[in-house]
C-alpha positions as CSV (number, residue, x, y, z in Angstrom):
1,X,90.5,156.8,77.4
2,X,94.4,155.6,77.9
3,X,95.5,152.4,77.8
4,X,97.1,150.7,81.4
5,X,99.3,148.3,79.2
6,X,102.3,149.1,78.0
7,X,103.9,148.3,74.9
8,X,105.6,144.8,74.8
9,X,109.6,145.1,75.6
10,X,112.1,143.6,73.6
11,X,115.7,143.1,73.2
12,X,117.5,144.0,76.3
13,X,114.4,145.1,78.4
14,X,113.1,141.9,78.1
15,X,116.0,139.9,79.4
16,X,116.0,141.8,82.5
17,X,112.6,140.5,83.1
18,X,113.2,136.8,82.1
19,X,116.8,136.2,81.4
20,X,117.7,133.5,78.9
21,X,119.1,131.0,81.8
22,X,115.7,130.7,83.0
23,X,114.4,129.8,80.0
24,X,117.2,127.1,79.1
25,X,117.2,126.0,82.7
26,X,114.3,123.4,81.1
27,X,115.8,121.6,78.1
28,X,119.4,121.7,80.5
29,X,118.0,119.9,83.1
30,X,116.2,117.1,80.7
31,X,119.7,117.0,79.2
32,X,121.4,116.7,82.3
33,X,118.8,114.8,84.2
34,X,117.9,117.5,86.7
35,X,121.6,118.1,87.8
36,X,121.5,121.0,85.5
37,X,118.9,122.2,86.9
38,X,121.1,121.9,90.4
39,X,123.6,123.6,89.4
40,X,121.7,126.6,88.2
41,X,119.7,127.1,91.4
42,X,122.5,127.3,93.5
43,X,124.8,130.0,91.0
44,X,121.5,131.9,89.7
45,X,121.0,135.4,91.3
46,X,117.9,136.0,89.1
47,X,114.3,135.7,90.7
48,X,113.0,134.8,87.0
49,X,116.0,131.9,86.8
50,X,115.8,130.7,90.1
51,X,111.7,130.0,90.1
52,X,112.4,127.9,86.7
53,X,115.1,126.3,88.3
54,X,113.5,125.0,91.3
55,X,110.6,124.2,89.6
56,X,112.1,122.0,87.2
57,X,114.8,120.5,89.7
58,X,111.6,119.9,92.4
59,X,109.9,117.3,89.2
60,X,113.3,115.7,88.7
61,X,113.7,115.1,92.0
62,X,110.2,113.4,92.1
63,X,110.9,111.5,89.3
64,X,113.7,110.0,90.7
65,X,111.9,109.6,93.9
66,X,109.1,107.6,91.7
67,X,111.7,105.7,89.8
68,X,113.7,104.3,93.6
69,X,110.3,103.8,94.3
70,X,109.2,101.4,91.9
71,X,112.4,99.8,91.4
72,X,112.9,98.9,95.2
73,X,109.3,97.3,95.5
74,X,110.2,95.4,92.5
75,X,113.2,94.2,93.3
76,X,111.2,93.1,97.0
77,X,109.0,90.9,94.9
78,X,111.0,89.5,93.4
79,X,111.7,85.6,94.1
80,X,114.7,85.0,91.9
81,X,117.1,87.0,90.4
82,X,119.6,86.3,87.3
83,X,123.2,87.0,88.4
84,X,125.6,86.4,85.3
85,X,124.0,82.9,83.6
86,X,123.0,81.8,86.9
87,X,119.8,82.0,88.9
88,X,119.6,82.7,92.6
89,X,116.6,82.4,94.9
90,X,116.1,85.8,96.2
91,X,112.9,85.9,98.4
92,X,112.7,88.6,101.7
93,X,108.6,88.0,101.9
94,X,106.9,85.1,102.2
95,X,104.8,83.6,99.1
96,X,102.0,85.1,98.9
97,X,103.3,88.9,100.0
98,X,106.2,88.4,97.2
99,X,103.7,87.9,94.4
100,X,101.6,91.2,95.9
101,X,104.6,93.3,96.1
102,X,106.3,92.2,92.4
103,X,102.9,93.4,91.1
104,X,102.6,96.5,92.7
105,X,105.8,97.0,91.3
106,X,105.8,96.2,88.0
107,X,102.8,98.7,88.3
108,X,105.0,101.3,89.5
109,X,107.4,101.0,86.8
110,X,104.9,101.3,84.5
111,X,104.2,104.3,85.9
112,X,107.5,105.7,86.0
113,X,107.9,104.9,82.6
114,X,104.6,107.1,81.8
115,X,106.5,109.9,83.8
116,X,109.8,109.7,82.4
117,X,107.8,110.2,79.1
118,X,105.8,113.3,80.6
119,X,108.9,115.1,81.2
120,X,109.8,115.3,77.9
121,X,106.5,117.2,77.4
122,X,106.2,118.9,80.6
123,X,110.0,120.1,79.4
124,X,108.3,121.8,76.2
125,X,105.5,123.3,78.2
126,X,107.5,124.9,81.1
127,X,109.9,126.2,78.2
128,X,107.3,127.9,76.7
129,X,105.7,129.3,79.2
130,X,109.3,130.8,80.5
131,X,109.8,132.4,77.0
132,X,106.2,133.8,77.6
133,X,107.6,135.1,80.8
134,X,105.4,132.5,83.0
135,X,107.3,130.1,85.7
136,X,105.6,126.7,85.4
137,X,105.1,124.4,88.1
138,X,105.3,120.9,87.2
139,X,102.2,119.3,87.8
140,X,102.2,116.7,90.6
141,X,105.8,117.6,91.7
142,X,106.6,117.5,95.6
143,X,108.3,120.7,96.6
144,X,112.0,119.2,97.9
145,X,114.1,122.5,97.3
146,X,111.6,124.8,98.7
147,X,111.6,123.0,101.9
148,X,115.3,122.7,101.7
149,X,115.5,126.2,101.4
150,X,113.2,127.2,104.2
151,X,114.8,125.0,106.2
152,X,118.4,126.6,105.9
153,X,116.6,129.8,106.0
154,X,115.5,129.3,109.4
155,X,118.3,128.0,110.7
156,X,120.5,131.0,109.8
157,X,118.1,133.2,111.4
């Protein structure tokens, strides 16, 4: 009987199937917040490097989406806000809506903090399953740059 699988490649064979930037592309973008991650999609020509990229650039962009989020319903809860020493009455909703909405958004910042914390994980899992040769999704991330890029796709055609 013969085998089907090959020998695992190394050295130059197996950087043409995973190239080192789409490995990195996950610790650059934690390091960057996301931005590296920007970059890298848009000057990668690598299948392998531009999968990571997205992926990693799609949960940063959700994060950040989270994080305006929470802090806008916050900051609409609020009833007064500290300016220098000084306090100011800051109040858009009425009293009992305020009080709804400042809870729901200290909830969502506690959230958000639980993320940004994930991502350092979520970081160490998608960079090693791109050394294993794997592109991870992150989990609960909303595809922004895939729709971005279907959308200019389309509209070339």
């Amino acid at each position: 009987m013969t085998s089907n699988t090959s020998a695992p490649k190394d050295g130059p064979e197996l950087l043409d199937e995973r190239p080192v930037g789409g490995i990195l592309v996950h610790p650059f973008a934690l390091l960057t917040a996301g931005i590296g991650a920007g970059l890298v999609y848009l000057v990668a020509s690598h299948e392998f490097t531009r999968t990571n990229a997205r992926n990693v650039l799609n949960w940063h962009l959700s994060v950040l989406a989270l994080t305006a989020i929470a802090v806008l319903t916050f900051t609409l809860g609020a009833d007064e806000l500290t300016i220098g020493s000084r306090v100011v009455d800051w109040s858009l909703l009425g009293p009992p809506l305020d009080t709804i909405v400042a809870i729901v958004g200290t909830l969502l910042l506690l959230l958000t903090g639980c993320v940004w914390s994930l991502t350092w994980v979520f970081t160490l899992i998608a960079t090693v399953k791109a050394i294993l040769g794997d592109p991870w999704n992150y989990p609960f991330a909303r595809e922004f740059v895939n729709r971005a890029s279907r959308t200019s796709r389309e509209e070339t055609v």
